[in-house]
N, C-alpha and C positions, 0 to 999 in steps of 0.2 A: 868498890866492886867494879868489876871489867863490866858491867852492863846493868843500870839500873837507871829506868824511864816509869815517872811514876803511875800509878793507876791510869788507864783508859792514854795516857797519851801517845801519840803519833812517833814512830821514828823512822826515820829517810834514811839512814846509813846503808848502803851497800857493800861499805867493805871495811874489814879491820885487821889492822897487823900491830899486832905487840912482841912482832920474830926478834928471839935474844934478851926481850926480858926477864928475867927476873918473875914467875910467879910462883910461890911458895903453897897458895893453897888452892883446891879445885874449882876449877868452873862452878859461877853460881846457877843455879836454876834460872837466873832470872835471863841469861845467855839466849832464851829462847823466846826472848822480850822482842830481839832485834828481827820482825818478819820479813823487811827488806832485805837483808845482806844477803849480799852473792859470793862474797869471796871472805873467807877467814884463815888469818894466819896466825896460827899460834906455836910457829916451829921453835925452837932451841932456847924454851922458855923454863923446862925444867918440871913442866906441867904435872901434877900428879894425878893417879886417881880419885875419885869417880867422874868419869864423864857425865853430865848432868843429862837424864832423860828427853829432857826440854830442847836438847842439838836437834832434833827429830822435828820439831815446828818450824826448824827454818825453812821451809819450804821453798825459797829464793834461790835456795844455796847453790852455785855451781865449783866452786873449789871451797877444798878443808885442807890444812895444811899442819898436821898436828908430830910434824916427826920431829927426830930429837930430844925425846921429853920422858918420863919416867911412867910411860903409864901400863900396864899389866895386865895380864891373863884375855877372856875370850875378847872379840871385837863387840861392842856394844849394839845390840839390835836398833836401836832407835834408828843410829844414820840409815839402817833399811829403810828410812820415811825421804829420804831425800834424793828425792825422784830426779832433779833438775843438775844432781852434782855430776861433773864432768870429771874433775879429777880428785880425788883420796890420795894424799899421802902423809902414811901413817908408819915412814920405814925409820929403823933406829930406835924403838922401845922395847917392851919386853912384852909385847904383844903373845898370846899362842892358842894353840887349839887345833882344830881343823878351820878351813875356810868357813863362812857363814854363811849358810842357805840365799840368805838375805842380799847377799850380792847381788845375785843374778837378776834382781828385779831393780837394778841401776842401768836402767837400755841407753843410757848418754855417756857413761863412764868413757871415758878415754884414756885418763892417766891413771893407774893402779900403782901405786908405789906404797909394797910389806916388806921389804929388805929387810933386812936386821934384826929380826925379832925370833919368837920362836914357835911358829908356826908349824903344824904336825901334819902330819897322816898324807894318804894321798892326794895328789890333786886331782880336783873335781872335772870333770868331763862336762860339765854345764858352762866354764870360764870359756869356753869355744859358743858359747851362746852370745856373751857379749860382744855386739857384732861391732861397735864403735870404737873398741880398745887400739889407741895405735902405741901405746906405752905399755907394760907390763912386767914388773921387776920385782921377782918374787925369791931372789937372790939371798942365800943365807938364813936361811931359817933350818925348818929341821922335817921338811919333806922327803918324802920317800917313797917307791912304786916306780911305775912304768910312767913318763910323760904322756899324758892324752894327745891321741891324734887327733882331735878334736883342735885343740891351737890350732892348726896349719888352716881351718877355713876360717880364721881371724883376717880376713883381707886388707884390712887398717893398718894390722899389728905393725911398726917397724921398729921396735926394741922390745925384748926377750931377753930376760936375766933371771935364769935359773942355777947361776954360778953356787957353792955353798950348800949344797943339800945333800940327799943318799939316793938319788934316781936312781934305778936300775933297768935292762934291759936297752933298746937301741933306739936310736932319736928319730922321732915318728916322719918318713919320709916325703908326708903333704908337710910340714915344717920349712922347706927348702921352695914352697912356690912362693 
């Protein structure tokens, strides 16, 4: 098991990278054993579905790093519980849907990285809430509408990749402060 500390015991880890192995089967529940860690890597591992409920206790967490990896359909509400993470990246699966409510209650997020996946419908007009974003690469999925003018009071923001989609209509002129 990627994380198994037995009943009632203590664990110190703050960070884990297993980037490039090799995992065949899903995150265990017990994943959410580790309440220290701040930083998890499990990019280009082949990871499949179900993300295990339990990611939502990390409560330490400030980087998730799950791209690369096979995992499918909506973004899992739990990481809504991970208050402390600063940056998500979840680009290069087969992610999709709309964006998730659940985001905007990430006020630390800095790096958002959904490239690659196949995320839908319009973009939300709340992502200009997140005031701390100076990353944002939502590049290649399968969005569509008008870009919210809402970005341009992203004052953090300095990368923007909305390359890959069906935007339509003209690029919202507070985008250029």
């Amino acid at each position: 098991d990627v994380a198994t500390t037995p009943a009632g015991a203590r664990c110190a880890i703050t960070g884990l990278s297993l980037a490039g192995r090799e995992l065949a089967a899903p995150l265990p529940a017990t994943i959410g054993d580790l309440r220290n860690l701040q930083k998890l890597d499990l990019s280009s591992t082949g990871l499949p579905d179900p993300l295990p409920a339990s990611l939502g206790a990390l409560g330490q967490l400030q980087w998730l790093n799950l791209k690369e990896n096979a995992l499918a359909g909506p973004l899992q509400s739990a990481l809504g519980s991970l208050r402390h993470l600063q940056a998500l990246e979840l680009a290069d699966n087969r992610l999709g849907g709309p964006l998730p409510d659940w985001l905007r209650g990430l006020p630390r997020l800095q790096r958002l990285y959904l490239s690659g996946n196949h995320f839908s419908g319009a973009l939300p007009a709340w992502l200009g809430e997140l005031a701390n974003l100076e990353q944002l690469w939502l590049g290649y999925n399968e969005f569509a509408g008008a870009i919210p003018g809402d970005l341009g009071g992203l004052n953090r923001l300095r990368e923007l990749s909305l390359a890959g989609n069906q935007f339509s209509g003209p690029l919202p002129a507070n985008l250029a402060n």
